[in-house]
C-alpha positions in Angstrom: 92.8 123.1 161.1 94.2 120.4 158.8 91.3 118.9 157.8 89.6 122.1 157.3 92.6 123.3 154.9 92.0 119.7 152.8 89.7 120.8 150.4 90.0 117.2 148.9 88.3 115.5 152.3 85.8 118.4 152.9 84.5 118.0 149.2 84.6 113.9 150.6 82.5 114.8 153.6 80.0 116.6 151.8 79.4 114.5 149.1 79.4 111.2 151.2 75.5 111.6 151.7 75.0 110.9 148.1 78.0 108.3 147.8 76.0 106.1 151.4 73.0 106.3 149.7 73.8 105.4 146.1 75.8 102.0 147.6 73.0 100.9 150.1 70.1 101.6 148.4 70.8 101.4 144.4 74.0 99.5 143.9 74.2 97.3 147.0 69.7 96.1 145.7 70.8 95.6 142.0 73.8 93.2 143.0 71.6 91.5 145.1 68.4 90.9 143.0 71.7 89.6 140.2 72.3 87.1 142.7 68.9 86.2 143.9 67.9 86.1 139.8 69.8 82.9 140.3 68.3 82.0 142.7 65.1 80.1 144.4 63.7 82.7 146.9 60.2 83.1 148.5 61.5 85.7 151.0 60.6 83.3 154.1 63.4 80.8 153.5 67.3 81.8 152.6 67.6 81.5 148.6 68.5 78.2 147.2 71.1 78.4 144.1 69.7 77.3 140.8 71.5 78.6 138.0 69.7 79.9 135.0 66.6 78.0 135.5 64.7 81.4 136.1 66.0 82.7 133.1 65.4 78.9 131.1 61.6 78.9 132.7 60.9 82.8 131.1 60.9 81.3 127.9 60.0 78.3 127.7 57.0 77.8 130.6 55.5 80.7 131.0 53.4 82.0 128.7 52.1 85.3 130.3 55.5 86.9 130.2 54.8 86.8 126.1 51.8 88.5 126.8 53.6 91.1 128.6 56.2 91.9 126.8 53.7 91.9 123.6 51.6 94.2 125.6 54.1 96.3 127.1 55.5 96.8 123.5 52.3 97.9 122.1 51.8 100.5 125.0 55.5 102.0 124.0 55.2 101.5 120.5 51.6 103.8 120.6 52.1 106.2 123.3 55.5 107.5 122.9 55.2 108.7 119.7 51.6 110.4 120.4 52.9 111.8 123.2 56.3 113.6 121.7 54.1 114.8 118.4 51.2 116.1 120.9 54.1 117.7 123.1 56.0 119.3 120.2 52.5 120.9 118.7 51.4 122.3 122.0 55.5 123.7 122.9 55.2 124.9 119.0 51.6 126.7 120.0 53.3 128.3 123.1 56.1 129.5 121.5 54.8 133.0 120.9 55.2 136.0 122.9 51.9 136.7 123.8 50.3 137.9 127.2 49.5 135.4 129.8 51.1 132.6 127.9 52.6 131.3 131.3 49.6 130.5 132.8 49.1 128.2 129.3 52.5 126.6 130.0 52.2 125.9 133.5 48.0 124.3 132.9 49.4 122.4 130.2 52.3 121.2 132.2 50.0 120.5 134.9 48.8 116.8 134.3 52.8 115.9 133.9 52.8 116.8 138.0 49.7 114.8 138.5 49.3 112.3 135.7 50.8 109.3 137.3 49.3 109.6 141.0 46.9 107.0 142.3 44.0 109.6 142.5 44.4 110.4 138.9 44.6 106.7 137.9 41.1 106.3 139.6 39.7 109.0 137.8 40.6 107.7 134.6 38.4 104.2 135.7 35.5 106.1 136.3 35.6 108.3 133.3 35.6 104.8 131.2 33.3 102.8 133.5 30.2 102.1 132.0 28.6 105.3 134.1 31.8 107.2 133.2 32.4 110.3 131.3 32.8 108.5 128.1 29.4 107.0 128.3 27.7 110.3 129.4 28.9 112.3 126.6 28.0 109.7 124.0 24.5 109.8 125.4 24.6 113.5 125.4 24.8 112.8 121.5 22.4 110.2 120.9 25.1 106.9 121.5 23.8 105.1 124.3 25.9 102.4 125.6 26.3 101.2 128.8 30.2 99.8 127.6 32.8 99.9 130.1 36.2 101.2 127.9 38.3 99.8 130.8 36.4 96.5 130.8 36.4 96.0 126.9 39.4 93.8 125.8 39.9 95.8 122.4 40.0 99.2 124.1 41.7 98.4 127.3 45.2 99.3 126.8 43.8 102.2 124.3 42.7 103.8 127.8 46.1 103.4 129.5 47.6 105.1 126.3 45.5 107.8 126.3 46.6 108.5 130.0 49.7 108.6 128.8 49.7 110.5 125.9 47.8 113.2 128.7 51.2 114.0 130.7 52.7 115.6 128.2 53.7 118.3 129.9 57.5 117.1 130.7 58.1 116.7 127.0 56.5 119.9 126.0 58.8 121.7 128.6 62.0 120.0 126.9 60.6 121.0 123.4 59.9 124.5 124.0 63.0 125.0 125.5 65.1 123.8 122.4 62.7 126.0 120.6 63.7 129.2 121.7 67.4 128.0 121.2 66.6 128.3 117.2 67.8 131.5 116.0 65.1 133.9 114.3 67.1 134.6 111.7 66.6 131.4 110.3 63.2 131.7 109.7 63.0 135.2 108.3 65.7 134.1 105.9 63.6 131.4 104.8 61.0 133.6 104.4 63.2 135.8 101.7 63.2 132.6 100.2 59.8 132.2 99.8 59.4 129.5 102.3 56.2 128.4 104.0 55.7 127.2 107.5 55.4 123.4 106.6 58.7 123.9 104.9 60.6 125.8 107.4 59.1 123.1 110.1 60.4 120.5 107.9 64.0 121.9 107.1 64.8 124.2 110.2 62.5 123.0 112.8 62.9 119.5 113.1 66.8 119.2 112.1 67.8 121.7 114.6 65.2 120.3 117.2 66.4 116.5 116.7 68.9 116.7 119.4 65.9 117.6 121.6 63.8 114.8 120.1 66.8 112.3 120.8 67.0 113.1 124.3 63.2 112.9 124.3 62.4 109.5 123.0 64.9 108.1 124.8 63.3 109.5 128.4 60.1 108.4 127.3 60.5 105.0 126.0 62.5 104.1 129.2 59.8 105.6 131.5 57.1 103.6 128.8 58.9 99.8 130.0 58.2 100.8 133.7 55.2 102.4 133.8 53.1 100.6 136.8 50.7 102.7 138.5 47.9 103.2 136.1 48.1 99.4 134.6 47.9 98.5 138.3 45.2 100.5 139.4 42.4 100.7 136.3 43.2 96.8 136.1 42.6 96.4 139.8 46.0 95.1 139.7 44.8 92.3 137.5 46.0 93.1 133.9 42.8 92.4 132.6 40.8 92.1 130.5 42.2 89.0 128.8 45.8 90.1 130.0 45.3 93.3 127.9 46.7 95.6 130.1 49.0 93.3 131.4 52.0 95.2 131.5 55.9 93.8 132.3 55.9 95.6 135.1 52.9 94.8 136.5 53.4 90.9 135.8 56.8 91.3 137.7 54.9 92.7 140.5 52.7 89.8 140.7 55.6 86.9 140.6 57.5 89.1 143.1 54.5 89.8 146.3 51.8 87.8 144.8 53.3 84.8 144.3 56.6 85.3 146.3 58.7 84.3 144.0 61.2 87.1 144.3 64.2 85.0 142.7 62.1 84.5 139.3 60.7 88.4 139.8 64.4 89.4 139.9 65.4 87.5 136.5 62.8 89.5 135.0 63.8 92.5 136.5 67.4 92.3 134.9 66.0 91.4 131.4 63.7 93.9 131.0 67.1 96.2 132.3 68.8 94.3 128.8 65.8 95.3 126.7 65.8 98.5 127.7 69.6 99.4 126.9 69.3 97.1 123.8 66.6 99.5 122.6 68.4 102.7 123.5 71.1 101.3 122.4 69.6 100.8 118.6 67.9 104.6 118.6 71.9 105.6 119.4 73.0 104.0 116.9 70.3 105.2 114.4 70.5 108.7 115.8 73.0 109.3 113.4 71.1 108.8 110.5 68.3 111.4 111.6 70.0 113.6 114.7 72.0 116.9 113.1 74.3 119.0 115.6 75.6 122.0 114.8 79.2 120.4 114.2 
C-alpha cells in the first residue's frame, strides 16, 4: 500500500524503461566510443591507449577526410536550402481551404515516409543509370545519351541532392503548421493598405514564420551531416565517382567495418558531433539578427 501511495516511486517505476534504455544504449556507447577515440582498436584485440594520435592523424595523413568534409559541406550547403524553399512554396500552395486538399498533403508528405529507405535509394540508381529514366526522357525529346548521372563525377552528388530536396514532406508539415498560426487579419489589413502578395510574403509571412524556419534549418542541416543511406547505396558504398559522393558519414563507415579501425572511426565520430553543435551553434547566434517573436 505504501509504495502504491508514493506517487514519487510509481512515476520512478514507470519511467525507468526510458531512463535503462537511454544509459545502456545512448549514454553508456557515446562514453565509450570517447574512450576508444583514444584509442587503437580493431574490435578483435582489447584497445591499446594512444592519446590524440587519431585526432593528430585526421589532419595531417589522411587526405580523404578533406574530401569528405568538402563534400559533405557541399551536400548541406545545396540541399537544405532547396529543400526548406521547395517545402515553404508547396505548405504556402496547401494552405487554402479547398476540397480534397488532404489527400495533397498527405501525397506530398508521402516521399518524407519513404525517401530515405533502401528501396527508394535503388530507384534513384536506376532512374540515373545510363538506361534510367533520365536517359529515356531525354531521348523522348531528341537528346540521346547513354550518360550515367550517378556515374558522372560532375553530376554525382547533384543526384544525391536531388533526393534530398524530394523528402520534403517533413518540412512542409512544420511550415504549414506555423502557417495557419498567422492571424488573417494581418493580411486583409495589408490589403487596406494596398499591399500585394510579394509584399505581405515579405513583411508578414516570413517574419512571423522565422521561428518556424529556425527550428527548420536547424533539423535539417543536422539530419544533412548524417545522411548515409543513399550516398551508400547509389555509390555502391564506394563514394565514387572520384570520392564525389563521398560523404563523412559514409567515409566513417568505411574506417569503422571496412577497415576495422573502430578507434580512428570513433575520433571522427565525436568531431563531426563538434561541427555539428559549432554550426548550430553560429545559426543561434545569428538567429537574432533574422528570427522575430512576438515579444
Amino acid at each position: 500500500m505504501k509504495l502504491r501511495e508514493n506517487d514519487h516511486i510509481v512515476g520512478y517505476v514507470f519511467v525507468s524503461p526510458f531512463i535503462l534504455g537511454f544509459l545502456i544504449f545512448t549514454l553508456f556507447p557515446m562514453f565509450s566510443s570517447l574512450y576508444f577515440s583514444f584509442t587503437e582498436y580493431d574490435l578483435l584485440s582489447a584497445p591499446r591507449w594512444v592519446g590524440f594520435a587519431n585526432y593528430q592523424k585526421m589532419f595531417t595523413d589522411d587526405d580523404k577526410i578533406i574530401d569528405s568534409i568538402r563534400v559533405t559541406l557541399t551536400y548541406v550547403l545545396t540541399s537544405v536550402p532547396m529543400r526548406l524553399i521547395i517545402a515553404l512554396l508547396v505548405a504556402m500552395l496547401l494552405n487554402r481551404a479547398v476540397k480534397g486538399i488532404g489527400l495533397y498533403r498527405a501525397t506530398y508528405y508521402l516521399p518524407s515516409l519513404i525517401g530515405g529507405s533502401v528501396a527508394v535509394s535503388i530507384m534513384w540508381r536506376q532512374i540515373f543509370g545510363d538506361k534510367g529514366l533520365i536517359n529515356a526522357f531525354l531521348g523522348s525529346i531528341g537528346v540521346h545519351t547513354t550518360t550515367s548521372w550517378i556515374g558522372l563525377p560532375a553530376t554525382a552528388l547533384g543526384t544525391l541532392v536531388l533526393l534530398s530536396v524530394w523528402q520534403f514532406g517533413s518540412s512542409m508539415l512544420i511550415f504549414l503548421a506555423g502557417l495557419k498560426n498567422i492571424p488573417g487579419t494581418y493580411y486583409e489589413a495589408a490589403s487596406v493598405d494596398g499591399a500585394g502578395p510579394v509584399r505581405k510574403f515579405f513583411h508578414i509571412t516570413l517574419p512571423l514564420l522565422s521561428p518556424i524556419i529556425l527550428f527548420n534549418l536547424i533539423l535539417q542541416t543536422i539530419s544533412g551531416f548524417l545522411t548515409f543511406t543513399p550516398a551508400y547505396i547509389i555509390s555502391n558504398g564506394e563514394g565514387g565517382p572520384l570520392n564525389n559522393t563521398l560523404l563523412y558519414s559514409l567515409y566513417l563507415f568505411h574506417r569503422a567495418f571496412v577497415f576495422f579501425e573502430m578507434g580512428y572511426a570513433s575520433a571522427m565520430a565525436w568531431f563531426m558531433l563538434i561541427l555539428i553543435g559549432l554550426i548550430t551553434l553560429v545559426i543561434f547566434k545569428t538567429s537574432k539578427y533574422w528570427v522575430h517573436y512576438e515579444s
